[in-house]
C-alpha positions as a Markdown table, in Angstrom:
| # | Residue | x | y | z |
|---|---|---|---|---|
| 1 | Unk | 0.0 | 0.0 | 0.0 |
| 2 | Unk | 2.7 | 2.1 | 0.8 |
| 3 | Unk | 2.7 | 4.9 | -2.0 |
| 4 | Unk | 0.5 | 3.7 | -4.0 |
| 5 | Unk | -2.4 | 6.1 | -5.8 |
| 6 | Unk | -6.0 | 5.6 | -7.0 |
| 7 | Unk | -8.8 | 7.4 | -7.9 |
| 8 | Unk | -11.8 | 7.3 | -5.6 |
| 9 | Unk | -14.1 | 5.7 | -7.4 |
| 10 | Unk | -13.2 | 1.8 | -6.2 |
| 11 | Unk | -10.5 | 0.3 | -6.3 |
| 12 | Unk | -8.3 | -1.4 | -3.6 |
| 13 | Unk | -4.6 | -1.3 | -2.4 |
| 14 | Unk | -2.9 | -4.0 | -1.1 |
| 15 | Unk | -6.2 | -5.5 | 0.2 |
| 16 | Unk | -7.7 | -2.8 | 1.5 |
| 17 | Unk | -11.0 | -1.7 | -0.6 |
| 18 | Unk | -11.9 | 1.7 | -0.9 |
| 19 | Unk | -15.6 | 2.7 | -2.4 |
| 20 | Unk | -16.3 | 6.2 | -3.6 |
| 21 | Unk | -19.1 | 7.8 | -1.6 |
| 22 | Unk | -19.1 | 11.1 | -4.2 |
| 23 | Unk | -21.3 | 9.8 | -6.4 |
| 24 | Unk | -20.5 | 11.4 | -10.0 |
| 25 | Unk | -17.0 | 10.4 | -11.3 |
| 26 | Unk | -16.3 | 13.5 | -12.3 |
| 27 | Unk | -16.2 | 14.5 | -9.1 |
| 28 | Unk | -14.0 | 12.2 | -8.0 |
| 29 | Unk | -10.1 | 13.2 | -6.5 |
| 30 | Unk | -7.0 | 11.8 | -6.7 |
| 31 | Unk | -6.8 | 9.3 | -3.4 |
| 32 | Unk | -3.9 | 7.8 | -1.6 |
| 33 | Unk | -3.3 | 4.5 | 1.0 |
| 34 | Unk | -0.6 | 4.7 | 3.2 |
| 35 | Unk | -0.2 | 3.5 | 6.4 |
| 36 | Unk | -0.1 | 4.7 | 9.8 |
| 37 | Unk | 3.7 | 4.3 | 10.2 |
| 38 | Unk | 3.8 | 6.2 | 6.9 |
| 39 | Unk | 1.6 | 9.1 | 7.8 |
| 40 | Unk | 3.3 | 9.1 | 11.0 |
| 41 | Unk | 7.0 | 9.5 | 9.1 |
| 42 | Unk | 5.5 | 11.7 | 6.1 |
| 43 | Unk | 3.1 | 13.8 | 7.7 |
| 44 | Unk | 4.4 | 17.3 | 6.0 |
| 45 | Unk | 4.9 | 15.6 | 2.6 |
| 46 | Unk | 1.0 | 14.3 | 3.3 |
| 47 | Unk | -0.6 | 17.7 | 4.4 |
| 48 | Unk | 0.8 | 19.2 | 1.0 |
| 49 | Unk | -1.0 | 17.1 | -1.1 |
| 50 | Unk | -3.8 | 17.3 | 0.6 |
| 51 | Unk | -3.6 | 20.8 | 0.4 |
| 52 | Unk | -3.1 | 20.2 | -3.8 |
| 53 | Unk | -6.5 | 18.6 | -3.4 |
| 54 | Unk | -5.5 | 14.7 | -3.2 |
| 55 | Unk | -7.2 | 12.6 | -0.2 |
| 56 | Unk | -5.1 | 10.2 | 1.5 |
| 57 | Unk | -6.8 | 7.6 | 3.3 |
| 58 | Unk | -4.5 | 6.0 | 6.4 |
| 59 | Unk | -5.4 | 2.2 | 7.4 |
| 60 | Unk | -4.6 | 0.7 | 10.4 |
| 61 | Unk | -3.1 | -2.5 | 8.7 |
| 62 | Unk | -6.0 | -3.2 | 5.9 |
| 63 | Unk | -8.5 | -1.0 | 7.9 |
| 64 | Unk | -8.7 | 2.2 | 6.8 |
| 65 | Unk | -9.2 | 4.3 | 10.0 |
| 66 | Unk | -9.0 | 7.8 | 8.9 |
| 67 | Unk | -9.2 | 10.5 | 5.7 |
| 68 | Unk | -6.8 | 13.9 | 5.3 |
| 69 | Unk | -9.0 | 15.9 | 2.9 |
| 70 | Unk | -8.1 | 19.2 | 1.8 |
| 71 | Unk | -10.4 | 21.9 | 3.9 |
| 72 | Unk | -10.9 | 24.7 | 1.1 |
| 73 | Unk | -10.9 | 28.2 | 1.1 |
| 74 | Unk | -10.9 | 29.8 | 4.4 |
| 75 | Unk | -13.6 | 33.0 | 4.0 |
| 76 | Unk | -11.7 | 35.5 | 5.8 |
| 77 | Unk | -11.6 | 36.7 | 9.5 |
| 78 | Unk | -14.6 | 37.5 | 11.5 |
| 79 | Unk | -14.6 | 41.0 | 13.0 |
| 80 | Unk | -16.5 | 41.8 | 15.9 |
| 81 | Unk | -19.4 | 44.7 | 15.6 |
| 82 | Unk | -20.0 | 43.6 | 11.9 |
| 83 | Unk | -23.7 | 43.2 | 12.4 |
| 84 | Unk | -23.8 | 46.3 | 14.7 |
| 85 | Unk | -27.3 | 48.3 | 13.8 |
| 86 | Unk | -28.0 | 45.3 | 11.4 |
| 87 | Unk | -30.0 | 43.2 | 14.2 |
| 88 | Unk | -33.4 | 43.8 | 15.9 |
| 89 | Unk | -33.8 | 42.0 | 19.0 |
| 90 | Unk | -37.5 | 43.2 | 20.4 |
| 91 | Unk | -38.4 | 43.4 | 24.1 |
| 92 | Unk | -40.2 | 40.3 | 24.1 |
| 93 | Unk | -37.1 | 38.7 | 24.1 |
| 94 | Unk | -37.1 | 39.9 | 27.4 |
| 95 | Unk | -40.4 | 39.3 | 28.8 |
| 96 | Unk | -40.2 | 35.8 | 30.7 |
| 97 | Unk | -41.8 | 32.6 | 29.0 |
| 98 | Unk | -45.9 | 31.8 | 29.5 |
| 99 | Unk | -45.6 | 28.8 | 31.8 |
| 100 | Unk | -46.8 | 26.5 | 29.2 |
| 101 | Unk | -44.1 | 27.2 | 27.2 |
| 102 | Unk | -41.6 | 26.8 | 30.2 |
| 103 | Unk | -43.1 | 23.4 | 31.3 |
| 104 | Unk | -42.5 | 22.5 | 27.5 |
| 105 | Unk | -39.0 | 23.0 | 28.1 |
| 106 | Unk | -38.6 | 20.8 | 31.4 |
């Protein structure tokens, strides 16, 4: 298994059989089986081609056990006060629940 590549739409490596769960083949990534010892020694090497959009599957001898998938784009930091004068929060927000709504809730 060690190094060895295949798309994600099923095929197995070194006895270990992988399915694709996407669906369309044209959706489907570049995938990679290594084990845990490898992950463990090529972690770095394994984050960057996950980050190139390949998903590496890591087996726990022919069990896969865990996927590194490539997260996307991150949107950008949140700043505080954005919404500021955006929201509406009435004073019945306030106002304590009728009792049958509070029983509800118990």
């Amino acid at each position: 298994m060690k190094g060895q590549s295949f798309t994600a739409t099923g095929c197995s490596a070194r006895g270990i059989e992988f399915g694709s769960r996407l669906g369309d083949a044209s959706q489907a990534m570049k995938t990679k089986a290594v084990t845990i010892h490898e992950a463990k020694t090529q972690l770095s090497r394994l984050i960057q081609q996950a980050a190139r959009g390949e998903e590496v599957i890591i087996a726990r001898g022919s069990k896969p056990v865990a996927r590194l998938v490539p997260i996307g784009d991150v949107k950008g930091k949140r700043v505080p006060g954005a919404l500021k004068g955006k929201l509406v929060v009435g004073k019945e927000f306030f106002q304590p629940l009728p009792g049958e709504e509070l029983r509800a809730w118990e």
